[in-house]
N, CA, C and O atoms as a Tinker XYZ file with bonds, in Angstrom:
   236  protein
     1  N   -151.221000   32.695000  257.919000    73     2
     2  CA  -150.496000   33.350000  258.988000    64     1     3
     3  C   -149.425000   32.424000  259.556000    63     2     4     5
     4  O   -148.273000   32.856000  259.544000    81     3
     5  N   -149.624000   31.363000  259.990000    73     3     6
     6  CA  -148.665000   30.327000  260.038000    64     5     7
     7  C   -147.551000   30.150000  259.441000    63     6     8     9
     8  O   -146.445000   30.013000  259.964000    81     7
     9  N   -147.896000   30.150000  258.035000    73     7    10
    10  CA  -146.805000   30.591000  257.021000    64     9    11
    11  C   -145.701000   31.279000  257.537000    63    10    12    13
    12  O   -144.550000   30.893000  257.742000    81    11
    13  N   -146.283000   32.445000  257.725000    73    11    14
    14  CA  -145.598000   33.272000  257.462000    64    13    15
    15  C   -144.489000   33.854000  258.809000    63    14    16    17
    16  O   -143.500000   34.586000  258.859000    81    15
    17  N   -145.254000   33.109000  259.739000    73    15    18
    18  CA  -144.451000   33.055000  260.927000    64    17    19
    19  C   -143.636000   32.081000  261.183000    63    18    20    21
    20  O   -142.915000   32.239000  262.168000    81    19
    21  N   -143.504000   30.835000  260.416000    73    19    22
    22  CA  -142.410000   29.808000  260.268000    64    21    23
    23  C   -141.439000   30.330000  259.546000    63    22    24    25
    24  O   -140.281000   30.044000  259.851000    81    23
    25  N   -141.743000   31.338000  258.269000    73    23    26
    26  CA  -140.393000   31.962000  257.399000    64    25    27
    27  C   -139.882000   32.975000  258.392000    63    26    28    29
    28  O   -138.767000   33.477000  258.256000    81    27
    29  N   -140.760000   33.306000  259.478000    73    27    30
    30  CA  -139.594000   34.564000  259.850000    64    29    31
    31  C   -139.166000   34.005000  261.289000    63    30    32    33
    32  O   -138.477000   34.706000  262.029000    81    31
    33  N   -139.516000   32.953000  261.600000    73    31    34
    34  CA  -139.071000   31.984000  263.131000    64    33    35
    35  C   -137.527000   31.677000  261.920000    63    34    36    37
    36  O   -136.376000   32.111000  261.972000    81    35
    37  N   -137.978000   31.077000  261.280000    73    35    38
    38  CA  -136.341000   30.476000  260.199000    64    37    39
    39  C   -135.654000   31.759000  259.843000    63    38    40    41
    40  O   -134.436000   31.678000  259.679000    81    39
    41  N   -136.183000   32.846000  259.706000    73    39    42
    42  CA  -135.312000   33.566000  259.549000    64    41    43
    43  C   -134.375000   34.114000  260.545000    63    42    44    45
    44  O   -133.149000   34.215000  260.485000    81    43
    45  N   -135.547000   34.585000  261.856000    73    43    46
    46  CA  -134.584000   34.493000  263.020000    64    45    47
    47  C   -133.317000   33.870000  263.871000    63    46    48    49
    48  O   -132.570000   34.332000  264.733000    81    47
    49  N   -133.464000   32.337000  263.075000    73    47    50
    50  CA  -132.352000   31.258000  263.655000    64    49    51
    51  C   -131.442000   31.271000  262.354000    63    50    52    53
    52  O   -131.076000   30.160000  261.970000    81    51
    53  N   -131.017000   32.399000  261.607000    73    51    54
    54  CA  -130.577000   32.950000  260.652000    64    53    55
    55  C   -129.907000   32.063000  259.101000    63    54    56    57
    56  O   -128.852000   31.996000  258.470000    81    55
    57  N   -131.426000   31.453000  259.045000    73    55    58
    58  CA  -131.279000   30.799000  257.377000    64    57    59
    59  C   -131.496000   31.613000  256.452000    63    58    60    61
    60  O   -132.604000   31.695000  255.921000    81    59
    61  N   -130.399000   32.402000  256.083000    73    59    62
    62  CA  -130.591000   33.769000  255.311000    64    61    63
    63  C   -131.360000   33.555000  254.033000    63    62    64    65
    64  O   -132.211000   34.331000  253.597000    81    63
    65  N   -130.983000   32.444000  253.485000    73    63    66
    66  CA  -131.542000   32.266000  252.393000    64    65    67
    67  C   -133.154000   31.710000  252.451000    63    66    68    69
    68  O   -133.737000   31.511000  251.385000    81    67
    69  N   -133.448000   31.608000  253.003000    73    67    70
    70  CA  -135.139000   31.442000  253.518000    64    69    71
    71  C   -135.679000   32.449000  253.444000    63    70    72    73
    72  O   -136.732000   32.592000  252.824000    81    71
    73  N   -134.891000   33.659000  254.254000    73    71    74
    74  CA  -135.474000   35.311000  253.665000    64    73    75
    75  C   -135.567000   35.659000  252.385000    63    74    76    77
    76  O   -136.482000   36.303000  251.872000    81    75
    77  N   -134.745000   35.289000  251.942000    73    75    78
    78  CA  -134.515000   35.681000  250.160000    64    77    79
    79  C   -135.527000   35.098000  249.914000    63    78    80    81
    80  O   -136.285000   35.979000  249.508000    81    79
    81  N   -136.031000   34.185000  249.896000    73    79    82
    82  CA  -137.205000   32.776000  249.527000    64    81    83
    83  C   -138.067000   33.809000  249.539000    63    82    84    85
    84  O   -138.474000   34.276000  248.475000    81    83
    85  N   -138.489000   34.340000  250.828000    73    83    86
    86  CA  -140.049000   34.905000  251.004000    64    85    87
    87  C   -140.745000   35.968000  249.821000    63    86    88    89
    88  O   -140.257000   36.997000  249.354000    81    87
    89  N   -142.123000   35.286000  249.511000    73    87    90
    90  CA  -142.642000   36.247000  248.961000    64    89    91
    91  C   -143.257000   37.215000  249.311000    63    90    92    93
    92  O   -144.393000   37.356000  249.764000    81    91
    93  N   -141.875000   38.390000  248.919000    73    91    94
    94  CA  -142.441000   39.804000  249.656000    64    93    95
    95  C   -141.423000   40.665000  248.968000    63    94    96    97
    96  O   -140.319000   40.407000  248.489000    81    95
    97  N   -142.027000   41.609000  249.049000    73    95    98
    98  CA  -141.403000   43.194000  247.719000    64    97    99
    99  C   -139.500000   42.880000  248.812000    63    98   100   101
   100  O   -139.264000   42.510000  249.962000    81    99
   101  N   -138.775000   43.209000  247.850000    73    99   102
   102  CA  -137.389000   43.485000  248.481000    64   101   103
   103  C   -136.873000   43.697000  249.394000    63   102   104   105
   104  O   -136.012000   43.124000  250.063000    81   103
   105  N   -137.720000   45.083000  249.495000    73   103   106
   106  CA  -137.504000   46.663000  250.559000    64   105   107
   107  C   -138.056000   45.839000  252.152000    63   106   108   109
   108  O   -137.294000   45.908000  253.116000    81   107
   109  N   -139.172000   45.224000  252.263000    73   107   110
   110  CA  -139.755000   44.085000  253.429000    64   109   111
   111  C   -138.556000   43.042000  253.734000    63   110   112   113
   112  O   -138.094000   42.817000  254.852000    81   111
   113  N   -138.162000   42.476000  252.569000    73   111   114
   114  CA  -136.946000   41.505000  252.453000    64   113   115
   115  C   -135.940000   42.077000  253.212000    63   114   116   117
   116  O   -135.686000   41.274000  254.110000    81   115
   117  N   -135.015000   43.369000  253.338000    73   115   118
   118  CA  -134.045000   43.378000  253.372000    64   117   119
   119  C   -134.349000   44.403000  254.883000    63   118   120   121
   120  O   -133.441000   44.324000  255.710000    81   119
   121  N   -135.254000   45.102000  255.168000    73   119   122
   122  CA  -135.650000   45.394000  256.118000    64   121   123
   123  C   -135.631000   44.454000  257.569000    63   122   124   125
   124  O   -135.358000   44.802000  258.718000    81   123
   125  N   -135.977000   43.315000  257.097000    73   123   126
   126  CA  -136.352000   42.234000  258.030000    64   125   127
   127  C   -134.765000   41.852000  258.002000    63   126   128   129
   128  O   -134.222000   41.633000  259.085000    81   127
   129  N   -134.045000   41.769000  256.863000    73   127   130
   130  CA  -132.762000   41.405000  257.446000    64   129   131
   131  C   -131.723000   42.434000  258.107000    63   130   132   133
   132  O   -130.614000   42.014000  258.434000    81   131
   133  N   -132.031000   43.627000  258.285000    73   131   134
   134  CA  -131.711000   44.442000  258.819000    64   133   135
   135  C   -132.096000   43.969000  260.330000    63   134   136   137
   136  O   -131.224000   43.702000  261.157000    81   135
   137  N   -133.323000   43.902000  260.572000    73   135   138
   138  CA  -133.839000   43.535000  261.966000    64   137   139
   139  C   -132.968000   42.704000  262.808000    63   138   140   141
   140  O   -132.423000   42.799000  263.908000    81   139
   141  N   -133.063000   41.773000  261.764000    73   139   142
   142  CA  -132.759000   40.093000  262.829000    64   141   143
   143  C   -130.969000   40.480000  263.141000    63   142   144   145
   144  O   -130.365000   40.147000  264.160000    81   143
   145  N   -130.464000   41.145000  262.134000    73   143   146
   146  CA  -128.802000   41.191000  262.165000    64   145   147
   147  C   -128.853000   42.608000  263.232000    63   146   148   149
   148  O   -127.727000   42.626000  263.730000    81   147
   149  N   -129.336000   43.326000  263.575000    73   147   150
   150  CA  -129.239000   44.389000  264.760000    64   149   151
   151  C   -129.289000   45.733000  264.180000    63   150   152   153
   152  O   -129.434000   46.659000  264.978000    81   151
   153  N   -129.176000   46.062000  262.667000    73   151   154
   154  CA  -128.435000   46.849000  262.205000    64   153   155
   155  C   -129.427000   48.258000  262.277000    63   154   156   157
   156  O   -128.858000   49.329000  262.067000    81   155
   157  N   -130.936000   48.268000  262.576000    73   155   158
   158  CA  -131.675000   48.990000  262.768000    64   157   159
   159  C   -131.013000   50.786000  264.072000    63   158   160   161
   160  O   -131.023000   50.903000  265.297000    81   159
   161  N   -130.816000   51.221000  263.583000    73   159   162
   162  CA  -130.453000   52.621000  264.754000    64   161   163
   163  C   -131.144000   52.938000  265.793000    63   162   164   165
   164  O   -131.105000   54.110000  266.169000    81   163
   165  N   -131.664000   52.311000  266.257000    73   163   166
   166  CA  -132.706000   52.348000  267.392000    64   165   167
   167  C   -131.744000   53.533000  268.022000    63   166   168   169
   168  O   -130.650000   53.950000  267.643000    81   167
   169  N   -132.603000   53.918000  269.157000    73   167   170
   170  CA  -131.812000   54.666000  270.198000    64   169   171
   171  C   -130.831000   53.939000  271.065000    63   170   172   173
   172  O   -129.764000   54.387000  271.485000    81   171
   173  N   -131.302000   52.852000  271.256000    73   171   174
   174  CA  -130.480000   51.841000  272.222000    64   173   175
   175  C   -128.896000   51.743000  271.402000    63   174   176   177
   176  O   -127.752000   52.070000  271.718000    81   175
   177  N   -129.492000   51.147000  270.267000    73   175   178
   178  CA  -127.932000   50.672000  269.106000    64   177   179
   179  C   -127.105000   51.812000  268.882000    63   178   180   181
   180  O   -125.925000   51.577000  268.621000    81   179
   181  N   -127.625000   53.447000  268.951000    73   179   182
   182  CA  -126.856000   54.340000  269.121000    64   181   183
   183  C   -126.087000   54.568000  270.459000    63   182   184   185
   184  O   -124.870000   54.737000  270.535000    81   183
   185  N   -126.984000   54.551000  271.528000    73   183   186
   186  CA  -126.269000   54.916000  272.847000    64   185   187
   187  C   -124.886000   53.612000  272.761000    63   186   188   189
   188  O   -123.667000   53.773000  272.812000    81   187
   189  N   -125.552000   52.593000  272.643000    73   187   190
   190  CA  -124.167000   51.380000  272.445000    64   189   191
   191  C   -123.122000   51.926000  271.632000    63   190   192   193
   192  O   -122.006000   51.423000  271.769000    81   191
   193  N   -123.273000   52.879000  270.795000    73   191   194
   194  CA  -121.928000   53.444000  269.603000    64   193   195
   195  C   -121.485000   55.278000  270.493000    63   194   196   197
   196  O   -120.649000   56.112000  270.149000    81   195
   197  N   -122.227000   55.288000  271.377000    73   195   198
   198  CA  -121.687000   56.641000  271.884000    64   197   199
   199  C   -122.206000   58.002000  270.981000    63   198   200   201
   200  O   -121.584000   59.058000  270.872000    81   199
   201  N   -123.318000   57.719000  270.464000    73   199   202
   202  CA  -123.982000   58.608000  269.166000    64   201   203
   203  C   -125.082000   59.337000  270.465000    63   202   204   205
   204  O   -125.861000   58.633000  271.108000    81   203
   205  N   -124.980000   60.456000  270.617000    73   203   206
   206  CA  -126.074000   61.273000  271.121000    64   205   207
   207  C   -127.392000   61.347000  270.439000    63   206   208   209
   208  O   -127.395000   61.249000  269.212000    81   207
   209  N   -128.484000   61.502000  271.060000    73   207   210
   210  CA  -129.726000   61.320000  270.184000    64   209   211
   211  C   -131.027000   62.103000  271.075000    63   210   212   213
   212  O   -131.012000   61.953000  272.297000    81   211
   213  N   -131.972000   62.808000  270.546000    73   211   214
   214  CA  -132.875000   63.339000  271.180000    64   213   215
   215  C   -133.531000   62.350000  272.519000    63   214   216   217
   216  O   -134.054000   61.245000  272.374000    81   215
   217  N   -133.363000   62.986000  273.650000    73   215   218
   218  CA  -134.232000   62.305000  274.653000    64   217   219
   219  C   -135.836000   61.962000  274.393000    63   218   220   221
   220  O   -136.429000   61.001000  274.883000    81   219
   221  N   -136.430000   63.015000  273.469000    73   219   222
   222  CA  -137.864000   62.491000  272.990000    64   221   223
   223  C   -138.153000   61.572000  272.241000    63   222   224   225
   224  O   -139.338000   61.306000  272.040000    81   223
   225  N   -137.046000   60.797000  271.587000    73   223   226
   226  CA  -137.137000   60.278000  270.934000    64   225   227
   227  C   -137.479000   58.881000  271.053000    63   226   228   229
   228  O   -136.532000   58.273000  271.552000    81   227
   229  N   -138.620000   58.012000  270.748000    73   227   230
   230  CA  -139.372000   57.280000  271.311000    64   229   231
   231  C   -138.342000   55.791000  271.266000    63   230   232   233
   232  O   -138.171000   55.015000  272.206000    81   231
   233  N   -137.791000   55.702000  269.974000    73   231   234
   234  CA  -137.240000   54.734000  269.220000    64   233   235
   235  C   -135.535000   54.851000  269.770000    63   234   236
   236  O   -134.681000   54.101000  269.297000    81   235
């Protein structure tokens, strides 16, 4: 567990290539670099672009 929270502490302070490193299927890989770079659509990251979005919507 340690592990695995030092590759994604390094990934956070954005040593991209440390992500690539990790052993983990792609789709986890590139997901997580989606995360750390913002690029996820949350509701928040939409209201910031002026994108309307269901009020129920949890995310």
């Amino acid at each position: 567990m340690n592990e695995a929270r030092r590759q994604v502490e390094s990934v956070m302070n954005q040593n991209w290539s440390d992500l690539w490193a990790i052993n983990a299927p792609p789709k986890t890989r590139h997901l997580v670099w989606k995360v750390c770079r913002g690029c996820i659509p949350t509701r928040n990251r939409l209201l910031q672009r002026q994108v309307e979005c269901a009020a129920e919507c949890p995310l």
